[in-house]
N, C-alpha and C positions, 0 to 999 in steps of 0.2 A: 404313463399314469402319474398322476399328480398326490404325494400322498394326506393325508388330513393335515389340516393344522394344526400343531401340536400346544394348543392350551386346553388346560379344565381347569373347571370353576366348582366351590362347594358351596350348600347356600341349606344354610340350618332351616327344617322344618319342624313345624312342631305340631304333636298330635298330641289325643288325652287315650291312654292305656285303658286295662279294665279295672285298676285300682281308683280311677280319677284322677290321678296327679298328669301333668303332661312331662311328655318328653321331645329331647330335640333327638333325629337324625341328618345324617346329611345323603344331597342328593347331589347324584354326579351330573354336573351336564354335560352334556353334547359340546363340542368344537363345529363349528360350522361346517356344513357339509361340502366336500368339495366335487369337482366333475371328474368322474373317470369311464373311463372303457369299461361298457361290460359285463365283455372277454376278458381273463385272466391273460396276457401273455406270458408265455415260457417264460422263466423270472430265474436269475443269482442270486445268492444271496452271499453274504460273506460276513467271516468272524475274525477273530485273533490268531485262528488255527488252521478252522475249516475254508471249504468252499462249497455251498447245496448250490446243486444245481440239476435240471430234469436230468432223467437218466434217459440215454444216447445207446447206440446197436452197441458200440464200441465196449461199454459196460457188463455187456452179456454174461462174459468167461465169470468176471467177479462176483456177478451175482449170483452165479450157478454157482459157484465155488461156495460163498458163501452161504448158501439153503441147505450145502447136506448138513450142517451145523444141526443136530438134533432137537437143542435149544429152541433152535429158530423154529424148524418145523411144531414143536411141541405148544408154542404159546403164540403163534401167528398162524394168520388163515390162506398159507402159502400150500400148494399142493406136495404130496408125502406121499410116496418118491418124490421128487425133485428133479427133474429133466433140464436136458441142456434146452428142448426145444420150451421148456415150461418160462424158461431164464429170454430166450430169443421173443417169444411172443408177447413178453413183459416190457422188454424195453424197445420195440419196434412198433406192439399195436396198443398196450395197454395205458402204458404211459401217454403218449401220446393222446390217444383219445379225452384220457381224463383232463390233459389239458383244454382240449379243442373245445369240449363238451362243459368246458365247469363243473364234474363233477368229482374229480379228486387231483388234488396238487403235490404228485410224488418228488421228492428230490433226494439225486444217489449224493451224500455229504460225503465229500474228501478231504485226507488232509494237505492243503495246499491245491492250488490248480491243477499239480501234474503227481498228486500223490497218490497212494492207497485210497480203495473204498473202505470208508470205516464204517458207516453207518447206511442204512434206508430212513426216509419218513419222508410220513405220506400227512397232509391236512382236509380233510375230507367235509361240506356238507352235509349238516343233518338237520338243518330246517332252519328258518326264520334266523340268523344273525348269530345260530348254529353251527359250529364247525368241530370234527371230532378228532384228534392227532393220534398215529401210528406210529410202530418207530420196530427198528429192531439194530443192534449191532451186529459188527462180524468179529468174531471169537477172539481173533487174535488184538485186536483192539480194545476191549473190556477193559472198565476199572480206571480209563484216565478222563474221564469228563467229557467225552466227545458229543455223546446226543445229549446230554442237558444243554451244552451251551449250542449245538444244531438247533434244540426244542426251543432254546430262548428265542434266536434268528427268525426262526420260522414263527413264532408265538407274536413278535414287534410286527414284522410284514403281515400278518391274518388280520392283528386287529389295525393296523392305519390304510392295507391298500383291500384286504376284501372286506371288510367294515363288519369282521366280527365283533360279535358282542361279548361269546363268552367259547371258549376251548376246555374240551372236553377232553378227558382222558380215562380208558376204561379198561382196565385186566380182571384177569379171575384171581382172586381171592388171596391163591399161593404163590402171585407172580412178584416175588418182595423185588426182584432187583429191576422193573419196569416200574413198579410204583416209587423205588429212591430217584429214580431219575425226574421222573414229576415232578416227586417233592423239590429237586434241587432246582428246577429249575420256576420253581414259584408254585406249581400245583394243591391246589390246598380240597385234602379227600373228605370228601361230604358225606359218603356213609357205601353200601349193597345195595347195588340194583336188585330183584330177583328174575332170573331170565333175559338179564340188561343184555348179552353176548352171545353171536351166537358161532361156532366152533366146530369144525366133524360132522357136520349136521345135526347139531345137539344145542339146545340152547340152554345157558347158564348163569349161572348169578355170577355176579362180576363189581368190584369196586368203582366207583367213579370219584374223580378229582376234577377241580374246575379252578381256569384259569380266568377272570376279569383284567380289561384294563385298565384298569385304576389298580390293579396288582401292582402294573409295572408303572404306574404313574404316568399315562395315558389316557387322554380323553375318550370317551363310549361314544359310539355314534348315536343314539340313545339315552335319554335320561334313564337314570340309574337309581331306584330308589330302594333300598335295603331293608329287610323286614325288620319291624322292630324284636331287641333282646331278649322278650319274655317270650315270643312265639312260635317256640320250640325248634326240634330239629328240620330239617328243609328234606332229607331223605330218611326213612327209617331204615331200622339194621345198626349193629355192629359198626364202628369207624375204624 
């Protein structure tokens, strides 16, 4: 897979507000589109630290290990108990499929090729140029910047090889140490869904953050045009 070209262009538009006066914004353009597969295939990615990559049978022990994590179970939508067989049919049929199928892009992040699993996330479709990211760490890893900079990796690959437009990120309300990771990693929270998540069987209000590329200074595949200054918030609710 070939990935975009990496230019963008800004190019001042100018509208008239409801005061009458005009104002300039700028509009992102598109980089040329290029040709790719698809199919996602199985995909590495690599950092300074890490290495994501899908997760493999071999991964099993660690991710069972790492789900009785109470954490994990309390603010992911991983089953409670936690089973070894829950951990085997995750990384033999689940993951997999979501490859096969495009609809979700899981990868177990290590550190180093042959390290610890430190983290999961998942990049996930949610409609049109739509894509929503998951994440969870394992305990004993917390606290050293491991899935912020997994979230960046995965955040550059979304927007130049599946031609997101815009990454989403969504927790409940109390979830402060899944929203610092967002934020570090560029996430900027636009307000409460109400019922945006749904959990237990329960659906709930939940925060969302959103990442652009022109965040990271990346071309949209997509023209991008930004709503003008005066025209209030974009979600309501509490930020």
């Amino acid at each position: 897979m070939r990935a975009r070209v990496p230019v963008w262009r800004t190019y001042g538009a100018r509208r008239r507000c409801r005061t009458g006066r005009r104002v300039s914004r700028k509009v992102f353009a598109p980089a040329p589109p290029a040709q790719h597969n698809p199919r996602m295939e199985p995909t590495t990615l690599t950092t300074e630290r890490l290495v994501l990559r899908p997760f493999v049978p071999e991964d099993a022990a660690e991710v069972y290990a790492a789900c009785q994590d109470p954490e994990i179970q309390r603010w992911n939508e991983v089953p409670s108990p936690y089973t070894r067989a829950h951990a085997d049919t995750w990384v033999h049929e689940t993951v997999p499929a979501g490859w096969r199928g495009d609809t979700a892009y899981s990868f177990a992040v290590r550190l180093g090729p042959q390290g610890p699993l430190v983290a999961a996330l998942g990049v996930h479709p949610r409609g049109e140029s739509v894509f929503e990211v998951g994440f969870w760490a394992v305990a004993e890893h917390r606290g050293r910047g491991y899935v912020a900079e997994a979230l960046g990796a995965a955040a550059r690959w979304a927007f130049t090889e599946l031609g997101a437009g815009r990454l989403e990120w969504r927790a409940e309300p109390d979830n402060a140490a899944s929203r610092a990771v967002a934020e570090k990693a560029g996430f900027r929270m636009e307000g409460i869904l109400r019922a945006g998540i749904r959990h237990r069987g329960t659906l709930r209000d939940c925060r969302v953050g959103a990442l652009l590329p022109s965040d990271l200074d990346l071309p949209p595949h997509l023209p991008y045009l930004p709503a003008r200054p005066d025209a209030g918030p974009a979600v309501s609710g509490t930020p």
